[in-house]
Backbone as CSV, one residue per row, in Angstrom:
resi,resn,N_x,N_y,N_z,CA_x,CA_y,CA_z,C_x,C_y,C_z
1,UNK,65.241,97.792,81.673,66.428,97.775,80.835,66.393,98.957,79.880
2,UNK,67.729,99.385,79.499,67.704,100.721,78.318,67.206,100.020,77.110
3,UNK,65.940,100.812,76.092,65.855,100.427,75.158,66.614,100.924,74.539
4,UNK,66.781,100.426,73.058,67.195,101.345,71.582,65.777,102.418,71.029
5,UNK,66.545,103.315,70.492,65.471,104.134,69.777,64.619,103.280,68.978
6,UNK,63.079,104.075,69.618,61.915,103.394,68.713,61.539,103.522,66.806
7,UNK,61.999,101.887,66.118,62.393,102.180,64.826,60.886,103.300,64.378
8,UNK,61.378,104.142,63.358,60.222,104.684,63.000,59.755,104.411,61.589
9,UNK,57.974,104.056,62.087,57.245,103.309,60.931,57.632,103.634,59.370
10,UNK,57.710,102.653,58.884,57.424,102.395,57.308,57.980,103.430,56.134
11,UNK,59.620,102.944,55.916,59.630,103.580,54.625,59.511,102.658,53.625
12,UNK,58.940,102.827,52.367,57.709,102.808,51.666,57.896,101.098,51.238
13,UNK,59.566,101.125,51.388,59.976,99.258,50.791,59.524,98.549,51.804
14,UNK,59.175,98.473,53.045,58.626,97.877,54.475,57.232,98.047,54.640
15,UNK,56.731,99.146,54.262,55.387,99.216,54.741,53.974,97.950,54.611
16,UNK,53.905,97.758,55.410,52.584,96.541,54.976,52.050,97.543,54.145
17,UNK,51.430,96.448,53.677,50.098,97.015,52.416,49.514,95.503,51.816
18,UNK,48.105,96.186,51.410,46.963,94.863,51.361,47.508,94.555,50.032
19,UNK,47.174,93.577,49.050,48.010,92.700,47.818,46.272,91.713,47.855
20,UNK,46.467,91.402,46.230,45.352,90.832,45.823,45.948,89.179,45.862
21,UNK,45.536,88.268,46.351,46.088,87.055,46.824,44.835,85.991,46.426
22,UNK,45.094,85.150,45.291,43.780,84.039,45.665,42.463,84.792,45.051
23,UNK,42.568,85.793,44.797,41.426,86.458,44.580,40.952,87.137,45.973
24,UNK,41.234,87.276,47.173,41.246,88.241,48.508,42.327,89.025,48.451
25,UNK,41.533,90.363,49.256,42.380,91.335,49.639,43.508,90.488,51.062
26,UNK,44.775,90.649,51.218,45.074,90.123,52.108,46.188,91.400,52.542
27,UNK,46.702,91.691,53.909,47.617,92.215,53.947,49.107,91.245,54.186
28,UNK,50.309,91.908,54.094,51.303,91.595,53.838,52.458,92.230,54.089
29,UNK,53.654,91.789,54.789,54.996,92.368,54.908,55.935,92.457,53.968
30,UNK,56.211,93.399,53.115,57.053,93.027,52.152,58.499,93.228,52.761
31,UNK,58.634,94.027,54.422,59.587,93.082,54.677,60.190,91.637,54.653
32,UNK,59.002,90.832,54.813,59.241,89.297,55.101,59.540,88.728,53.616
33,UNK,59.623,89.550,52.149,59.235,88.798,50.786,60.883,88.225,50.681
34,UNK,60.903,87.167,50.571,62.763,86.341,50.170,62.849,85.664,50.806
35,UNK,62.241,85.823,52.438,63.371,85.326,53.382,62.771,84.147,53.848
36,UNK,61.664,82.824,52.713,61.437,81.412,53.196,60.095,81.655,53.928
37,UNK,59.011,82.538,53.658,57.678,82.240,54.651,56.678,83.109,53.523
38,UNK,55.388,82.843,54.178,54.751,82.585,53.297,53.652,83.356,54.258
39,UNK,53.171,84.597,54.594,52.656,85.659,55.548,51.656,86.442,55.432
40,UNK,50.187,86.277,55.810,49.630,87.248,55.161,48.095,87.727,56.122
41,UNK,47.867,88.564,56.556,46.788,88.902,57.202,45.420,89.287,56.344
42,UNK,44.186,88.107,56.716,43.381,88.388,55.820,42.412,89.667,56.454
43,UNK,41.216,89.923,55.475,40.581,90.829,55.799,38.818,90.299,55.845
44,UNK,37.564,91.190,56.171,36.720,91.119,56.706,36.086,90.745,55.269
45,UNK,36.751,90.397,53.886,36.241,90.720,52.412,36.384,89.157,51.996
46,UNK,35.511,88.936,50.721,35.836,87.681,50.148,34.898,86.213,50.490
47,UNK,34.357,86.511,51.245,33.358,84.813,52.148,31.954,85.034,51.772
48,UNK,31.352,83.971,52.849,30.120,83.849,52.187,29.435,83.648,53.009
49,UNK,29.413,84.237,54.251,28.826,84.292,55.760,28.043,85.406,55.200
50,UNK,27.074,85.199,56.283,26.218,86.578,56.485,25.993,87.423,57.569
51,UNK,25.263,88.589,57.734,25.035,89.233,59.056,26.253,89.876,59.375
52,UNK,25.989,89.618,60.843,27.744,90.226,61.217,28.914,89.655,61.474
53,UNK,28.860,88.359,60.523,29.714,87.408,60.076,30.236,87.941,58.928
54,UNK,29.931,88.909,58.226,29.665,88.870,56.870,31.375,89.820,56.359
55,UNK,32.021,89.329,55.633,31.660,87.947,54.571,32.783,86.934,55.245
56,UNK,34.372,86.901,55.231,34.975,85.670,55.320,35.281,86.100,56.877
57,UNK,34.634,85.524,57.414,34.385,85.128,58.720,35.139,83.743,58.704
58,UNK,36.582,83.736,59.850,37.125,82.515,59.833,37.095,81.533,61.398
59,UNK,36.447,82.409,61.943,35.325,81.871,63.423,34.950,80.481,63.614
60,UNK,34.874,79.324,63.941,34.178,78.350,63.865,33.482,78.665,65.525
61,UNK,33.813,79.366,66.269,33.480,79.529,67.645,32.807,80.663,68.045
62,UNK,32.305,81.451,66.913,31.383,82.427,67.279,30.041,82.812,66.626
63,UNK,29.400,81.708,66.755,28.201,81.168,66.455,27.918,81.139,64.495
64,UNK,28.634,81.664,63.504,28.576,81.459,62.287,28.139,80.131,62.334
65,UNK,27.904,79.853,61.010,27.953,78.610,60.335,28.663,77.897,59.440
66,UNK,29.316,76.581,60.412,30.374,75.902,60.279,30.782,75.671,58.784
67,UNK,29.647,75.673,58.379,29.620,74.997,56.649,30.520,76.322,56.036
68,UNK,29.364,77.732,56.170,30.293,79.386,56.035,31.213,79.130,55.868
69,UNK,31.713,78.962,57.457,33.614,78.876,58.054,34.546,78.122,57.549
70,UNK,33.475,77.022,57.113,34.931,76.282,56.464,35.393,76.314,55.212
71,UNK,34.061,76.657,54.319,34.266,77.137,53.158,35.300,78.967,52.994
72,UNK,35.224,79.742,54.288,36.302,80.893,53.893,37.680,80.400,54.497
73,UNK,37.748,79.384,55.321,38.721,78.584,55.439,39.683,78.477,54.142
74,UNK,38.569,77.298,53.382,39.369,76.913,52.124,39.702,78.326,51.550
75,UNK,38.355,79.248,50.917,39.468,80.335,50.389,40.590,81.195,51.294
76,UNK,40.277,81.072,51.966,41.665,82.211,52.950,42.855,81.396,52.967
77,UNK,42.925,79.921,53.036,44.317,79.411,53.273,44.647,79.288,51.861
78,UNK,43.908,79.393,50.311,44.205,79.548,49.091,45.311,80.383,48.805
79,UNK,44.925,81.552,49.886,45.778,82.804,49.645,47.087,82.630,49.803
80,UNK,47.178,81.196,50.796,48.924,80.827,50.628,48.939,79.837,50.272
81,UNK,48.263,79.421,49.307,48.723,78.106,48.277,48.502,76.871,49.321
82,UNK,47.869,76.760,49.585,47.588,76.005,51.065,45.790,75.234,50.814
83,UNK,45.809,74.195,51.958,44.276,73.751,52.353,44.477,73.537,53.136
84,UNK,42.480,73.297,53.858,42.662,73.203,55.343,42.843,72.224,56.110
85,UNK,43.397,70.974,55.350,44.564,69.818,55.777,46.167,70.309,56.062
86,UNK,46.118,71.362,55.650,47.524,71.759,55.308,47.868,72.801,57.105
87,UNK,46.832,72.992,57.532,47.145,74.452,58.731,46.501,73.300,60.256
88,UNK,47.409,74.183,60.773,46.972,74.222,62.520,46.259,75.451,63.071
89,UNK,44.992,75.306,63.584,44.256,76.431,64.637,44.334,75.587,66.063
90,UNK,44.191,76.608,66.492,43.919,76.711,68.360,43.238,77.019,68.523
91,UNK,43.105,76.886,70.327,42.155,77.622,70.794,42.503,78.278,71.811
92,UNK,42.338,80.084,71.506,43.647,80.999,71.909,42.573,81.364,73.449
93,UNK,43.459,81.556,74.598,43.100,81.679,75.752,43.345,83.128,76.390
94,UNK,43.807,83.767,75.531,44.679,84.734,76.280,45.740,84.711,77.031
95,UNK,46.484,83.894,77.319,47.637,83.375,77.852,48.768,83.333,77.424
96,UNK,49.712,82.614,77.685,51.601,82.463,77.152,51.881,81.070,76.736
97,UNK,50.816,80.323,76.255,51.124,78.941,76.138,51.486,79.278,74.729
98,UNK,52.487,78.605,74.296,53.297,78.005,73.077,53.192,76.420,73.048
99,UNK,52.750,76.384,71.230,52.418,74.768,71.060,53.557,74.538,69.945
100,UNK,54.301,73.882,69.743,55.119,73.607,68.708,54.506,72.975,67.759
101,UNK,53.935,73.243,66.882,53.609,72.061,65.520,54.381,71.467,64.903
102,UNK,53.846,70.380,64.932,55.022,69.424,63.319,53.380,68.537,62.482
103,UNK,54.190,68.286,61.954,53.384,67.449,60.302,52.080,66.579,61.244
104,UNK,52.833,66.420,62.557,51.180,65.561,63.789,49.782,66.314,63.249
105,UNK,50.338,67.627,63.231,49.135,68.448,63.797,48.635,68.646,62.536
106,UNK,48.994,68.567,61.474,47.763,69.136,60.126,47.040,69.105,60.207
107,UNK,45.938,69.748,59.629,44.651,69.678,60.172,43.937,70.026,60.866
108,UNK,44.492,70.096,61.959,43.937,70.337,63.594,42.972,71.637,63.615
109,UNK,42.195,71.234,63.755,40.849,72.476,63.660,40.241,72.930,63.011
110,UNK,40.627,72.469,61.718,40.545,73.339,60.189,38.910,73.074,60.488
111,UNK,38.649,72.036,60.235,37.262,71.655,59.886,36.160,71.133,61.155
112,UNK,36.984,71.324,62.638,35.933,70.926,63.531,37.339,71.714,65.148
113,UNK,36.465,72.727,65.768,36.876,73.113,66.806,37.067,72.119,67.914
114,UNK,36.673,71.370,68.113,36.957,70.509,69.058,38.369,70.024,68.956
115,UNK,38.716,69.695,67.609,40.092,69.046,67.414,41.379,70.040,67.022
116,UNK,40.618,71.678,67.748,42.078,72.308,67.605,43.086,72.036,68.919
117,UNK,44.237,72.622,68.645,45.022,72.524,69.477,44.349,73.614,70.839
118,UNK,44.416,72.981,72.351,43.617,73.835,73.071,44.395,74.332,73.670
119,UNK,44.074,75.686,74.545,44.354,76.738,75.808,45.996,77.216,75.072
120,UNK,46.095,77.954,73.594,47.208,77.862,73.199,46.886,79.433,72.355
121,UNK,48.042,80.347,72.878,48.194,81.316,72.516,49.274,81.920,71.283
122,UNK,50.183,80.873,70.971,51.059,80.828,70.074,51.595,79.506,69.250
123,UNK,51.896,79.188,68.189,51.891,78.287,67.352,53.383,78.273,66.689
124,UNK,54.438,77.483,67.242,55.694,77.818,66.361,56.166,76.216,65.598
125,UNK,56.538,76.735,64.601,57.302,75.475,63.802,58.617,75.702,62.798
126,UNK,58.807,74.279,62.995,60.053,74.299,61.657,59.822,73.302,60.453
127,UNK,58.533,73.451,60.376,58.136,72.352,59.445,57.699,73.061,58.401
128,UNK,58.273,73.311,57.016,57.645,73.731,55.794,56.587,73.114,55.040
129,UNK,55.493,74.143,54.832,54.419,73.558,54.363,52.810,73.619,55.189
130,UNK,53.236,73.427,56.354,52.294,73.898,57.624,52.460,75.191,57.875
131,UNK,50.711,75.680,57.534,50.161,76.790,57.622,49.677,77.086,59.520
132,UNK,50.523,78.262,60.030,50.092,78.060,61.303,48.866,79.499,61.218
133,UNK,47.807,79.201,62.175,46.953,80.249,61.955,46.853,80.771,63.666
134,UNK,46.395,82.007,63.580,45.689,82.486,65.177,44.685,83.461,64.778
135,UNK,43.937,83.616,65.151,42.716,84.553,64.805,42.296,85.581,65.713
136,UNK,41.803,86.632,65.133,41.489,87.904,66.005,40.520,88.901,65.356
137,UNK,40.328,89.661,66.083,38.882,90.915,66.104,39.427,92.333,66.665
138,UNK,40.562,92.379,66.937,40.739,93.278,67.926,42.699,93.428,68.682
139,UNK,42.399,91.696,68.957,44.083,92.036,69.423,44.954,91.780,68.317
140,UNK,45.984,91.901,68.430,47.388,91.519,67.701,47.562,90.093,67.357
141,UNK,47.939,90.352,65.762,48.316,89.133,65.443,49.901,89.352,65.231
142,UNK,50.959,88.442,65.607,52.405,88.543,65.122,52.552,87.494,64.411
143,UNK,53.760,87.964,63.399,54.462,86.943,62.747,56.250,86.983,62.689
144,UNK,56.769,85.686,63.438,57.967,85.638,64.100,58.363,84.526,62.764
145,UNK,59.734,85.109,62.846,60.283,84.107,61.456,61.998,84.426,62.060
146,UNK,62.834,83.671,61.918,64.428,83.598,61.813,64.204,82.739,60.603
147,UNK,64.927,83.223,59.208,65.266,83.176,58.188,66.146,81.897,58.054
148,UNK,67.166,82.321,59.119,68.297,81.369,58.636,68.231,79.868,59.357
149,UNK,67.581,79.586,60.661,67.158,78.657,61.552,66.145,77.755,60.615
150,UNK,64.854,78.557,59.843,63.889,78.030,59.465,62.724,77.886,60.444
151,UNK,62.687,78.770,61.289,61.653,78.396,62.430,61.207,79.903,62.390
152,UNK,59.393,79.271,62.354,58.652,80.301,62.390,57.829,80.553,63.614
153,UNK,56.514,81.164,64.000,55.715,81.933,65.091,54.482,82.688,64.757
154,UNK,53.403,82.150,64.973,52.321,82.913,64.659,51.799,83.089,66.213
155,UNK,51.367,84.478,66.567,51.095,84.917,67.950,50.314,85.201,68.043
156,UNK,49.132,85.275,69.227,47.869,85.970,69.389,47.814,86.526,70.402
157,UNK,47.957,88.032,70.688,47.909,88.498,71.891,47.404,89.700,72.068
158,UNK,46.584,89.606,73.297,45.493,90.860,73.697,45.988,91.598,75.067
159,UNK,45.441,92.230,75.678,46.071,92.632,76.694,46.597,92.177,77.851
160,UNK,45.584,90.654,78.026,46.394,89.815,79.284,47.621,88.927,78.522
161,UNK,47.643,88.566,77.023,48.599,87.864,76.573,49.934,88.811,76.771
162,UNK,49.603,89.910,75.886,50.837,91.090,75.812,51.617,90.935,77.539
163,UNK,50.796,91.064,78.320,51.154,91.758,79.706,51.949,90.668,80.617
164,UNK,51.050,89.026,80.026,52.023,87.697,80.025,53.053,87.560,79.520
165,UNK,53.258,88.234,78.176,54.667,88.337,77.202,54.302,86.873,76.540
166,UNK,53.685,86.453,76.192,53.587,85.527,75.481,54.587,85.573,74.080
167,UNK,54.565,86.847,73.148,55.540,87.098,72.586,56.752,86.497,72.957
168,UNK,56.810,86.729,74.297,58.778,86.197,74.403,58.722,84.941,74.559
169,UNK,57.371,84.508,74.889,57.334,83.044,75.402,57.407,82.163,73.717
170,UNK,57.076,83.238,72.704,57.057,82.812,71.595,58.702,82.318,70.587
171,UNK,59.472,83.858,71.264,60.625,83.566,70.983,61.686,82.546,71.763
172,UNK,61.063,82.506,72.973,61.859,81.538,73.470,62.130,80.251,73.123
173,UNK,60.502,79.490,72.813,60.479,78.559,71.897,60.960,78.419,70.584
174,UNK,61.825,79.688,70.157,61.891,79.249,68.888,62.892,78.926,68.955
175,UNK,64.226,79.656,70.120,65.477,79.093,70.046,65.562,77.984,70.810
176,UNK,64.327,77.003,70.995,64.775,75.945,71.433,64.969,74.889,69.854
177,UNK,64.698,75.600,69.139,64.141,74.799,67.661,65.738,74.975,66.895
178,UNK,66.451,76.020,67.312,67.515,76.573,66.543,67.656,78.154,66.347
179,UNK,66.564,78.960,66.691,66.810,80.117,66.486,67.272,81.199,67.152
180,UNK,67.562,82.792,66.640,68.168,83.360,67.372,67.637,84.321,67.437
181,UNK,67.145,85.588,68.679,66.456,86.264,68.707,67.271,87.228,67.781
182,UNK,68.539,87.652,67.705,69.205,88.682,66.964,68.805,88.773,65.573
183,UNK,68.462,87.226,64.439,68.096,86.975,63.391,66.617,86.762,62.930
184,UNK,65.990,87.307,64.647,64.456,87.498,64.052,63.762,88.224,63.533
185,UNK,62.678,88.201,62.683,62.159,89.485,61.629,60.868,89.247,62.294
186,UNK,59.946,90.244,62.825,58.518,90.187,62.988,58.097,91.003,61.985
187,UNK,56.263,90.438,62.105,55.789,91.813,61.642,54.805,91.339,62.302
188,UNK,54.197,92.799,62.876,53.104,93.412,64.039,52.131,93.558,62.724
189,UNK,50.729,92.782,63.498,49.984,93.267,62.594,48.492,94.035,62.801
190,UNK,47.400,94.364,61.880,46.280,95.391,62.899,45.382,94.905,63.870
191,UNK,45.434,95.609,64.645,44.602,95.669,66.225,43.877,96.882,66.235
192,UNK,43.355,96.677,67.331,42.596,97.976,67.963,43.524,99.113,67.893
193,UNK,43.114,100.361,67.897,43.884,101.772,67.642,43.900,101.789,69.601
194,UNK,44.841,102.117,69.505,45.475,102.750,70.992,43.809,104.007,71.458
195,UNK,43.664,104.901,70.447,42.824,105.731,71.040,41.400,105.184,71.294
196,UNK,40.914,103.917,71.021,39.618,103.058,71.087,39.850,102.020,71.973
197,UNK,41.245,101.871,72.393,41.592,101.203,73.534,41.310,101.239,74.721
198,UNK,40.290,101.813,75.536,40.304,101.819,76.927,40.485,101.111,77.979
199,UNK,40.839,101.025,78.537,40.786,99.971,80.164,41.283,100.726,81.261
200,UNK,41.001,100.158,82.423,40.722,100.645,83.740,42.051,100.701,84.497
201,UNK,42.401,101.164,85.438,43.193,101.004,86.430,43.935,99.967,87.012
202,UNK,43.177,98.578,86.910,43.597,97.219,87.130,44.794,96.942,86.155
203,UNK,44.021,97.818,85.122,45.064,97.089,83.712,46.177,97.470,83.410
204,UNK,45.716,99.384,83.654,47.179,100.397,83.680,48.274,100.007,84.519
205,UNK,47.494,99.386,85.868,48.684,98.794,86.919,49.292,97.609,86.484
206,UNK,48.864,96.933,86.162,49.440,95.937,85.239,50.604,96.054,84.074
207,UNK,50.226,97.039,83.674,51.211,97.228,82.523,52.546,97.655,82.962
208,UNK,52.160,98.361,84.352,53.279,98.869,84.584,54.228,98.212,85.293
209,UNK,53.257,97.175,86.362,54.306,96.041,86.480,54.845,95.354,85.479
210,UNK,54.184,95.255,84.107,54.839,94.677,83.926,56.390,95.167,82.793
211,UNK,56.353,96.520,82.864,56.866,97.275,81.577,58.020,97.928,82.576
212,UNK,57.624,98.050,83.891,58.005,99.689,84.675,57.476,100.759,84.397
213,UNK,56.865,101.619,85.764,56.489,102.956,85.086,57.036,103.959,84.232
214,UNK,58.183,103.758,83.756,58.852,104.718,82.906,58.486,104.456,81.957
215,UNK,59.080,103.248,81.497,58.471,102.606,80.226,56.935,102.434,79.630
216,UNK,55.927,102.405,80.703,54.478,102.396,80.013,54.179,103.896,79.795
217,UNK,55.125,104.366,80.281,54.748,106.012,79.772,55.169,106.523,79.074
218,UNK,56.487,105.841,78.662,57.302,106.639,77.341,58.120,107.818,77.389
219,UNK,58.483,107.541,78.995,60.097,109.049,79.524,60.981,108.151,78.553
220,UNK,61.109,107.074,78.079,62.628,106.810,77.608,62.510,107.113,76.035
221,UNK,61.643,107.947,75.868,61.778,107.992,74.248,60.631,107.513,73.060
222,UNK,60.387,106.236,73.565,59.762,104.994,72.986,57.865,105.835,73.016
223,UNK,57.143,105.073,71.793,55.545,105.199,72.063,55.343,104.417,73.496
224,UNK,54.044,105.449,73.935,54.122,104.972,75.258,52.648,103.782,75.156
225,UNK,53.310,102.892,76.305,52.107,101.647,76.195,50.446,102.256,76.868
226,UNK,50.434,103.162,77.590,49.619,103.724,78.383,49.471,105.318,78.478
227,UNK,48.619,106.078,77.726,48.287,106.983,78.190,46.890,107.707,78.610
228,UNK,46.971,108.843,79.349,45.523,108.826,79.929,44.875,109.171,79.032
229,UNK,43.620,108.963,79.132,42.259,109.335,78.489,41.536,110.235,79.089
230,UNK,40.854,111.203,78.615,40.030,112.289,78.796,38.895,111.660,80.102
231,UNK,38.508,110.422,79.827,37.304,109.820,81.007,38.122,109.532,81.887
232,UNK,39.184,109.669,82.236,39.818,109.566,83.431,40.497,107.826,83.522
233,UNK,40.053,107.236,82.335,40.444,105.747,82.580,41.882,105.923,81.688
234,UNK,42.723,104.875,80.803,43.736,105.011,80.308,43.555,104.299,78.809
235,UNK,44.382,104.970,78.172,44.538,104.227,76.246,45.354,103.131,76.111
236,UNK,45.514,102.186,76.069,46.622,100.933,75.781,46.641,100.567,74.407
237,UNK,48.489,100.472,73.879,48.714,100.680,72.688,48.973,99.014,72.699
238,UNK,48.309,98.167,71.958,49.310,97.035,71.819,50.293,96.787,70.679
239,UNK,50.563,97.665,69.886,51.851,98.037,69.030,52.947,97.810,70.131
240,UNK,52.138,98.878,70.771,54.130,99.584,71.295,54.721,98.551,72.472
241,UNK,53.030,97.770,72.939,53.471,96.792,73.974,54.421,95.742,73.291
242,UNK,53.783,95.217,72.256,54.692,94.353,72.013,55.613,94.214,71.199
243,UNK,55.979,96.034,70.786,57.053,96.005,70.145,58.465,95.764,71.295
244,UNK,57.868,96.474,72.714,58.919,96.770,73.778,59.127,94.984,74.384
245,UNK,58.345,94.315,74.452,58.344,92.996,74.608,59.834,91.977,73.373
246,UNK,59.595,92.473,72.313,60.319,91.453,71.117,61.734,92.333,71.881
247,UNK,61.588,93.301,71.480,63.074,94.046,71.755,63.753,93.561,72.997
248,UNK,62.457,93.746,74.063,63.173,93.403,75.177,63.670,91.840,75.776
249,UNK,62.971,90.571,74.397,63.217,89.449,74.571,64.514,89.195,73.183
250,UNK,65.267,90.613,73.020,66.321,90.062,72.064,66.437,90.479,70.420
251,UNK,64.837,90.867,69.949,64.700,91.118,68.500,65.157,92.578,68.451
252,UNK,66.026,92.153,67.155,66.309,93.857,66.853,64.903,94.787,66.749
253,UNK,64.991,96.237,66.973,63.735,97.052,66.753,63.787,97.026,65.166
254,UNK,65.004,97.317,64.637,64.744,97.630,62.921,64.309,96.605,62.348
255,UNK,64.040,95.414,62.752,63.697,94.061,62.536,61.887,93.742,62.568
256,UNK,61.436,94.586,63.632,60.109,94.699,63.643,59.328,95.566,63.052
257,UNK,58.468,95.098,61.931,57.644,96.031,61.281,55.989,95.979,61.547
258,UNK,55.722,96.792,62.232,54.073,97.333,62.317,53.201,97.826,61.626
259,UNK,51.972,97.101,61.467,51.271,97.638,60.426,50.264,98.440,61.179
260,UNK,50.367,99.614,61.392,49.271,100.637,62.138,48.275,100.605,61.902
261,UNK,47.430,99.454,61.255,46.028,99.089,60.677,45.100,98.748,61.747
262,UNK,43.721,100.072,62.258,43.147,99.998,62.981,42.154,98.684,62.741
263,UNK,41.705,97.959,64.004,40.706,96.759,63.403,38.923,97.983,63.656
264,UNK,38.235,97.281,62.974,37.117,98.354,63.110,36.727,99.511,62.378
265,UNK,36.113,100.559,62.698,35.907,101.793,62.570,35.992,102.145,60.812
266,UNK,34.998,101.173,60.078,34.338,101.441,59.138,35.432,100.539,57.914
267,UNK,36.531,99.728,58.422,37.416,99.050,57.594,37.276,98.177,57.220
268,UNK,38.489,97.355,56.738,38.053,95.606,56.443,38.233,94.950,57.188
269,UNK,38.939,95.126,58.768,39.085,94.114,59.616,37.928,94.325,60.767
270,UNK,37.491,92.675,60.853,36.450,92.916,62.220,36.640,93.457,63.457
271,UNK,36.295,93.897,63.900,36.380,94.800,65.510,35.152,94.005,66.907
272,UNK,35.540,93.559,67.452,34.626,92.732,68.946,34.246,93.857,69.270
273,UNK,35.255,95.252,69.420,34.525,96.203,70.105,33.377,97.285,69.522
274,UNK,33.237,96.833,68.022,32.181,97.511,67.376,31.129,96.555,67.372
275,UNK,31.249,95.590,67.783,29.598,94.800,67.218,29.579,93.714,67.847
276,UNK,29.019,92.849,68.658,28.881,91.091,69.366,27.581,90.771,68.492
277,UNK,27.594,89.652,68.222,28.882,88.876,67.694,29.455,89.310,66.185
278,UNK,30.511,89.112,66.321,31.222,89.577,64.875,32.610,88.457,64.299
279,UNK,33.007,88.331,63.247,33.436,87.345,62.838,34.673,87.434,62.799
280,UNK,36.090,86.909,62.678,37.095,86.694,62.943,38.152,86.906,61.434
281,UNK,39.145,87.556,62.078,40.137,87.630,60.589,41.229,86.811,61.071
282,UNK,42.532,86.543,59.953,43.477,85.596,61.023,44.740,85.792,59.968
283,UNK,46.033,85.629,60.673,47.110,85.896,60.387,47.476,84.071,59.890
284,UNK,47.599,83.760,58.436,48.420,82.378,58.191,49.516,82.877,57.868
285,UNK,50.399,81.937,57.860,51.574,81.899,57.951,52.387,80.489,57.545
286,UNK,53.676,80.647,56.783,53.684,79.087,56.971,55.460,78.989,56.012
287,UNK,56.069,78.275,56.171,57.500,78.007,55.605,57.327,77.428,54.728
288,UNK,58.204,78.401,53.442,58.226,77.624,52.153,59.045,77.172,51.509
């Protein structure tokens, strides 16, 4: 399909930027500030883990200690006026599954992995007050909101999610709730840098099924989802993947704001691809 021109990043009233929250650094859309949600991507700062957990490690599944985890739990969901009775976690598969939460699910995982919601890659609700969470090291966290519906979207997607579109699978669910993709606001938040991105041939082909080759390359204008790398393998952007995904499931582009915040490479967000095992940051979210 023809896209629209690719919006270009951040003038200065949009730009994410980190904000002192709770006493944590957290990042934040000040696109999203008015419009009923409550949004904020934490960072690798603030907890009380150690090693290469260290410090708010929000992991209960990567060998930390539970006691750690649940204690940066409580402070990280502080950051939105929240506890960890108050949020839903999963347990993200890489996949396109969408779980709808309502007031059932509080709780669900906060304090014991077994009782998160399972094989679930996205978390949408219309229930104010429920904090939805997804956690990451590396891939993309989104945050899907229609303002006027009241239905929100917290997303987790890596390269087999992106390439599933789980994203759309995200928006789809939301207009089953009431919403409309035209009145949706995302914000993209940090992942891996496109140039620390590598993958193989399997994957490049993939993308392109699933994008078209024009499109993973970027003849139409747009950042391209795929370009080559010097080792002969290819770079995968998951910005641009799933900016071309929202657009192409309906969201305006000027509507989506990206925070170009690399995970890794000497920052505050954890990186899988700098260190095993390493501890988890996570996008809450929640209607207020």
């Amino acid at each position: 399909m023809s896209l629209p021109t690719m919006p270009t990043p951040g003038a200065a009233a949009t730009t994410p930027r980190v904000v002192r929250r709770g006493g944590l650094d957290v990042l934040t859309w000040p696109s999203l500030t008015g419009l009923g949600v409550d949004a904020v991507v934490t960072t690798r700062n603030g907890g009380v883990s150690r090693g290469p957990y260290a410090s708010l490690n929000l992991g209960l599944h990567v060998g930390d200690d539970p006691e750690a985890v649940v204690e940066n739990r409580t402070r990280a969901l502080a950051a939105v006026d929240a506890r960890p009775e108050d949020a839903v976690f999963c347990v993200q598969s890489h996949g396109r599954a969408v779980h709808v939460a309502t007031d059932a699910d509080r709780g669900r995982g906060a304090r014991d992995q077994a009782d998160a919601v399972p094989e679930t890659d996205a978390l949408v609700t219309a229930t104010p007050g429920l904090v939805l969470v997804v956690m990451v090291a590396d891939c993309v966290p989104i945050v899907l909101l229609d303002p006027e519906a009241g239905v929100l979207a917290a997303v987790h997607a890596g390269w087999r999610g992106t390439l599933a579109r789980v994203t759309a699978a995200a928006v789809e669910t939301m207009t089953g709730l009431g919403a409309r993709p035209d009145r949706i606001v995302a914000g993209v938040g940090p992942a891996v840098a496109p140039s620390r991105y590598e993958v193989g041939p399997e994957v490049a082909e993939a993308a392109r099924t699933c994008f078209g080759a024009d499109q993973a390359a970027a003849t139409d204008g747009w950042a391209p989802v795929l370009r080559p790398s010097p080792s002969g393998r290819w770079l995968f952007d998951l910005w641009a993947a799933n900016t071309r995904v929202l657009v192409e499931s309906g969201v305006p582009a000027d509507s989506i704001v990206v925070a170009r915040t690399p995970t890794g490479e000497g920052g505050p967000f954890f990186s899988d691809r700098d260190a095993r095992p390493c501890g988890r940051f996570a996008l809450l979210a929640r209607l207020t």
